[in-house]
C-alpha positions in Angstrom: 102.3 62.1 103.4 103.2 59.9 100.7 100.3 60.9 98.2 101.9 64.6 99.3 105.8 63.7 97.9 104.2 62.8 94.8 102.7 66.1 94.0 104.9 68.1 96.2 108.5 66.4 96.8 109.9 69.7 97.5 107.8 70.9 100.2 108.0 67.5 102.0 111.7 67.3 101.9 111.7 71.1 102.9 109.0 70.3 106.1 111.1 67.4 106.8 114.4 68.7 106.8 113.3 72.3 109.2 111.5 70.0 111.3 114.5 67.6 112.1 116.1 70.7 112.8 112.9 71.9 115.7 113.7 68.9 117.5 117.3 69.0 117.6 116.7 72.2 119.1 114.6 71.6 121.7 115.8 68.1 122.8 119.1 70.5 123.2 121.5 68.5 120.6 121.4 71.9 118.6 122.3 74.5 121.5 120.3 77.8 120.7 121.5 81.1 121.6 119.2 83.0 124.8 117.0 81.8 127.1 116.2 78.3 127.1 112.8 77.9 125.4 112.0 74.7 126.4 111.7 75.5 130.3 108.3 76.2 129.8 107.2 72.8 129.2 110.3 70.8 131.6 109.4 73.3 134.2 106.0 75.1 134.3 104.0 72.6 132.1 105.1 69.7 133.9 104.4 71.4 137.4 100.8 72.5 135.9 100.5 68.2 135.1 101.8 67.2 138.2 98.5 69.1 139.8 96.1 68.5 137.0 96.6 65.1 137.5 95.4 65.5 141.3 92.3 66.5 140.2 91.9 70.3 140.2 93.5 73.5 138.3 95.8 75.5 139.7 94.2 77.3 142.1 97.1 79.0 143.6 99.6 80.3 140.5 99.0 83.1 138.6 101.0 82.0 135.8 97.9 80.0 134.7 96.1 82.2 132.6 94.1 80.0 130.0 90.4 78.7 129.4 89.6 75.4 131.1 90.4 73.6 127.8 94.4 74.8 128.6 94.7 71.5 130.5 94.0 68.8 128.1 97.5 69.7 126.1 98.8 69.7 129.0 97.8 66.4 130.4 98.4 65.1 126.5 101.9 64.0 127.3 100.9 61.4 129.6 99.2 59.5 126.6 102.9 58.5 126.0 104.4 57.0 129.3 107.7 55.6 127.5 109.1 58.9 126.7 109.6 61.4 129.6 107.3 64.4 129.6 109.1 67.4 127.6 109.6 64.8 124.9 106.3 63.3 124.8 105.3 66.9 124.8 107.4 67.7 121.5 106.7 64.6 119.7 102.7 66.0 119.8 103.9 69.0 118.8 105.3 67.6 115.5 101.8 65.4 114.9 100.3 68.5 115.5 102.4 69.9 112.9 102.2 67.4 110.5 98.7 67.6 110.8 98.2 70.8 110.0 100.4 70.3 106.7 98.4 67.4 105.5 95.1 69.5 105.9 96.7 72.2 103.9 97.6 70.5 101.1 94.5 68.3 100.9 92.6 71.1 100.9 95.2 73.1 98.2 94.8 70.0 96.0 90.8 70.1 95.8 90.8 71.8 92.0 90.2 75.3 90.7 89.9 78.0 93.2 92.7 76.5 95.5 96.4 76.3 96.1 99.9 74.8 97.7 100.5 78.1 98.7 99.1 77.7 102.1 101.2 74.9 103.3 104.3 76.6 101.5 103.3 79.8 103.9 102.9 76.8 107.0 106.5 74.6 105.9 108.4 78.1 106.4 106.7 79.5 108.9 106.7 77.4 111.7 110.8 77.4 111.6 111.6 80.9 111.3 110.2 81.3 114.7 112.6 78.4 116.1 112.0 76.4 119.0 109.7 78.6 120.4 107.4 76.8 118.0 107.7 73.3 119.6 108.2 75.0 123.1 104.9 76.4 123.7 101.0 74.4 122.6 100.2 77.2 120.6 101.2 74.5 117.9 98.2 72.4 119.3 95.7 75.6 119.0 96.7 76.6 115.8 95.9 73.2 114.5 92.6 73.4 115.8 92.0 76.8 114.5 93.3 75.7 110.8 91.2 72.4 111.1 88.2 74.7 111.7 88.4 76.9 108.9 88.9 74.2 106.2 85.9 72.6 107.6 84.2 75.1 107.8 84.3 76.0 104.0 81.3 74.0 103.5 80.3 72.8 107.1 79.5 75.9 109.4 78.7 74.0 112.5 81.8 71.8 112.1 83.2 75.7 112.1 81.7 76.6 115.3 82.6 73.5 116.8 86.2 73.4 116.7 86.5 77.5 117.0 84.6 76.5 120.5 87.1 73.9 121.6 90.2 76.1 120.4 88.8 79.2 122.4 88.5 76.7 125.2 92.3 76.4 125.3 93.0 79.4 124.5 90.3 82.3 123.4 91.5 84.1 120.3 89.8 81.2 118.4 86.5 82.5 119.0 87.6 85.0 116.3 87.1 82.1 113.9 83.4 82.6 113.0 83.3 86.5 112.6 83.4 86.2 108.2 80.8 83.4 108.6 78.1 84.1 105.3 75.1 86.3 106.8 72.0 83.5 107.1 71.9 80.4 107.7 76.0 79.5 107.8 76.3 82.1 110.2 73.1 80.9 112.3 74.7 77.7 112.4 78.4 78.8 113.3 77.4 80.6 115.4 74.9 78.6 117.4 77.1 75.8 117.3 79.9 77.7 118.9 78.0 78.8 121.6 76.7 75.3 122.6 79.7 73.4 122.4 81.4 76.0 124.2 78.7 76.1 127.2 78.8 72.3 127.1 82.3 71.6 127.7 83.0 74.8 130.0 79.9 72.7 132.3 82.3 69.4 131.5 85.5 71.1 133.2 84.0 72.9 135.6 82.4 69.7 137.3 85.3 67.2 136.6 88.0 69.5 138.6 87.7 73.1 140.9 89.6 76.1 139.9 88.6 75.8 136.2 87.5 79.3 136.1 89.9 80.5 138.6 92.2 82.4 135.3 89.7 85.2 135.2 91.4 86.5 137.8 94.2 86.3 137.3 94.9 89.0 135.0 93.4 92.4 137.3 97.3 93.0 137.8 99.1 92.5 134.6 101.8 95.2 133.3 102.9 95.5 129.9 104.8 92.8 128.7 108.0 93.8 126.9 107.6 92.7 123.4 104.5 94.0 123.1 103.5 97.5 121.0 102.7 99.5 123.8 105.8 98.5 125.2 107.7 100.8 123.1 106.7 103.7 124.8 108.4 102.5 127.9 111.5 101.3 125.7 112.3 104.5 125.0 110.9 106.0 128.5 113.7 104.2 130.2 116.2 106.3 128.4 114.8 109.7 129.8 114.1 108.7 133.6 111.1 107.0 133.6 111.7 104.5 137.4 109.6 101.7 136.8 111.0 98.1 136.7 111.5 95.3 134.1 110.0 92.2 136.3 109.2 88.5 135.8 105.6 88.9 136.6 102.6 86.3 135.3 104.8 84.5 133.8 106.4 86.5 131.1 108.7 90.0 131.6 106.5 92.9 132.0 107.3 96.5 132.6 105.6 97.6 136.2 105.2 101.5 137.3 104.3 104.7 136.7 102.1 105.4 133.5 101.7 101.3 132.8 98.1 101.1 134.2 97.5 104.1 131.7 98.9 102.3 128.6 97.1 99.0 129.7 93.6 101.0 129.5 94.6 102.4 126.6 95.5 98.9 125.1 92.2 97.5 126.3 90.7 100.1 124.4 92.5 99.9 121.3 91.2 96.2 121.5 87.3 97.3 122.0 87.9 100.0 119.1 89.2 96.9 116.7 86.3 94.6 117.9 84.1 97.3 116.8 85.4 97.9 114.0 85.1 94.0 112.8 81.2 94.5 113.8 81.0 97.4 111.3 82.4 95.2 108.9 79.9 92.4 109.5 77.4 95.2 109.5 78.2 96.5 106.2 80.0 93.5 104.6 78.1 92.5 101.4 80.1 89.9 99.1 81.4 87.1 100.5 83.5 84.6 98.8 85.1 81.1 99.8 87.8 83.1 101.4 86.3 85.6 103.6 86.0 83.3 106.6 90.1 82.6 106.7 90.4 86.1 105.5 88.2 87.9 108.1 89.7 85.5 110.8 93.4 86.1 109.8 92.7 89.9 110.3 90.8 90.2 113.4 93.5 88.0 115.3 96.3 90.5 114.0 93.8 93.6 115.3 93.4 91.5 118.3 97.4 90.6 118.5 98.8 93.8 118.1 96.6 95.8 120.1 97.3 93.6 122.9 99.0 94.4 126.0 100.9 90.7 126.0 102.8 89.9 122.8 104.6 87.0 123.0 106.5 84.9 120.5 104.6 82.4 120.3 101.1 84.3 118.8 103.1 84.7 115.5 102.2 81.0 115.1 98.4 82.0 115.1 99.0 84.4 112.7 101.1 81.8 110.5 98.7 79.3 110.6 96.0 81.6 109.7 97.8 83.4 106.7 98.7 79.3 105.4 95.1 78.9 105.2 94.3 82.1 103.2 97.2 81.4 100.9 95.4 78.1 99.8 92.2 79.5 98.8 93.6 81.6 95.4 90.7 84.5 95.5 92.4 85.4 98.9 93.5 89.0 99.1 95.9 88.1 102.2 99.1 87.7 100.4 101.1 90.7 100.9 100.1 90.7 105.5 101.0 87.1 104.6 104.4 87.7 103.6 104.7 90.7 106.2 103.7 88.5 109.1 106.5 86.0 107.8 109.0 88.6 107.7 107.9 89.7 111.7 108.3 85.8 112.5 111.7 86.1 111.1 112.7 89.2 113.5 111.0 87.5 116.3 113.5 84.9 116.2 116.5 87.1 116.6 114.1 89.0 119.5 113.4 85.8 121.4 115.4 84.2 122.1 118.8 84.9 120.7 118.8 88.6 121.3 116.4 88.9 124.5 119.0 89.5 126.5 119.2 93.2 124.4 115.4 93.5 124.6 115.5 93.7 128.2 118.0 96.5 128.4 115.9 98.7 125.9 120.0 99.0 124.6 119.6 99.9 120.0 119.4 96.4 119.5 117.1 95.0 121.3 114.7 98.1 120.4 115.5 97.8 116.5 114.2 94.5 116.3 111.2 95.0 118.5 110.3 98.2 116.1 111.2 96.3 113.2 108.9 93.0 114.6 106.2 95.6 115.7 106.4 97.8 113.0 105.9 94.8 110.6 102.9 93.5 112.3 101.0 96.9 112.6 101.8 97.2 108.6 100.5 93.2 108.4 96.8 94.1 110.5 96.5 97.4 108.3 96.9 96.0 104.7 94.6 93.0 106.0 92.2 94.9 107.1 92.1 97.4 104.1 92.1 94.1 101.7 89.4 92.8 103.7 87.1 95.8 103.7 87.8 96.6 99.7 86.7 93.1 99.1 84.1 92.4 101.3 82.3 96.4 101.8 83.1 97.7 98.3 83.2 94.7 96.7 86.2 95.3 94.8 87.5 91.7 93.0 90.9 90.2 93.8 93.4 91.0 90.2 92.1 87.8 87.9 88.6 87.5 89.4 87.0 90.1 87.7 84.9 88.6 85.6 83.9 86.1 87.8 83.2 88.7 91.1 79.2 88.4 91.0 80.0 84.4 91.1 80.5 82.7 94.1 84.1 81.3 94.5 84.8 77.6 94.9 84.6 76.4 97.9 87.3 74.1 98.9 87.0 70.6 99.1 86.6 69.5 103.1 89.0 67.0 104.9 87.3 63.9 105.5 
């Protein structure tokens, strides 16, 4: 951090300053508006640790819906017995954080072909979704997921490794190796991936029972309210559609007639965009030091918004993602970039200070989930565009024209 003031005083100051401002929120000094984020991790993480730490998963609540992996962040807190358990749980949040800073501006600083940008896109990102940020261990994935795609830039198995152990906490890392070069760096992604995640899904399956049991727990989801397909029901309620706006898996879903329909249709929206990322790889032909962040930062937005859960939290995926595209400089990401900080922005004001008007589908609540929506759907179009331009026609990023038949630099690799 200090070698980081001295090229970058600003963005320190500005990381240190929005960060302060996280934890007063959280540790409730700074009273935020809504529902109280940080029940979560008082109340359902600390339940979830309490049985973890008898030696078995939770077999009996359906709130628990993540990989194996899920229960090392939330055992993490115990590493630090002197602070009770929703700080220790925000104080690893902000190394976490500060992690994932430091990794971006190492690698922005590594000479021509890179750039700050990234941990400018990371220091303003993480705020603008408030609390939420600290309130949830998305944080923790996310910094596995951007710790995997600087590595990766010159270390494919170091990239299949850590996409592995983010997908085993929660999946959408697995998305990390689709740009992988064709050949051998894709071989060894690839391969690596699938070993390390066979290896420690054996691991946590024999140290504790119920590891696997959150594959079923999902047969019965709804649509949850903040979600795309959600809007149809939005606007449903306000010409006598009956269902019900319920607390169910552990987030508020709509439940009733038509929402099995929309959740097929969801599901198939999702195989559609997984198939359409295979006919990229299929007919991808130049790939450039970027194309692994950049195919990774649009597959999790086709993957996001096609979703039938959308909750507050994923934007910090998509954050962390667009922070490491913005620090390679042949990146075409930087307009869904900016459009996915704008939708982190309007999440904010959707959860939690206006939720309340969310749940009664009133003009409020459904502005800003159109406008957060809207924004997102217009972020995983442009991406996905830019990506097959660059990657199917080959078309060079404005600056890189003379230089398109070269490959890019690739970014120096934290130690």
């Amino acid at each position: 951090m200090i070698g980081a003031y001295r090229t970058q005083p600003w963005l320190v100051w500005a990381w240190l300053l929005t960060r302060a401002a996280l934890l007063l929120c959280v540790l409730k000094v700074i009273v935020v508006p809504g529902p109280d984020v940080t029940s979560d991790v008082s109340v359902i993480y600390r339940g979830w640790y309490e049985v973890l730490r008898g030696g078995t998963y939770p077999l009996d609540d359906v709130t628990w819906q993540y990989p194996p992996g899920a229960a090392l962040p939330v055992l993490a807190p115990g590493t630090l017995p002197f602070l009770d358990y929703a700080t220790a749980f925000f104080a690893l949040c902000l190394l976490c954080d500060a992690a994932v800073l430091g990794l971006l501006l190492y690698a922005g600083a590594g000479g021509p072909g890179r750039s700050a940008r990234g941990a400018w896109v990371w220091t303003a990102g993480v705020p603008l979704l408030g609390p939420t940020a600290y309130a949830r261990y998305d944080l923790m994935v996310t910094a596995v997921a951007v710790a995997a795609l600087l590595a990766g830039a010159r270390r494919p198995r170091a990239l299949g490794a850590l996409a592995a152990v983010g997908a085993l906490l929660k999946l959408w890392p697995a998305l990390l190796v689709v740009g992988v070069r064709r050949g051998r760096p894709a071989w060894a992604a690839w391969s690596t991936a699938a070993v390390t995640a066979a290896a420690l899904t054996v691991l946590l399956v024999a140290a504790a029972p119920g590891a696997l049991a959150f594959l079923a727990f999902q047969r019965d989801r709804g649509i949850e309210i903040e979600s795309l397909g959600a809007l149809v029901f939005h606007v449903a309620r306000h010409v006598g559609w009956d269902g019900q706006v319920l607390l169910n898996y552990g987030s508020v879903e709509f439940l009733g007639p038509h929402v099995p329909l929309v959740g097929a249709l969801s599901l198939g929206l999702s195989a559609l965009a997984l198939a359409w990322l295979v006919l990229w790889r299929v007919r991808a032909r130049r790939f450039t030091a970027s194309t692994v962040c950049d195919a990774a930062f649009a597959a999790v937005l086709l993957l996001t918004v096609t979703s039938r859960v959308l909750s507050p939290q994923y934007l910090l995926w998509l954050v962390g993602l667009a922070a490491v595209c913005l620090t390679f400089r042949p990146s075409r990401m930087g307009p869904p970039a900016m459009l996915v900080l704008a939708a982190t922005a309007v999440t904010l004001l959707e959860f939690p200070f206006f939720f309340g008007h969310v749940v009664a589908s009133d003009a409020l609540g459904l502005g800003l989930l159109v406008a957060r929506n809207g924004l997102l759907a217009a972020a995983t179009a442009v991406a996905c565009a830019r990506l097959w331009k660059a990657g199917v026609r080959g078309e060079a990023v404005r600056g890189e024209a003379g230089s398109s038949r070269r490959a890019s630099p690739l970014p120096r690799p934290f130690p």
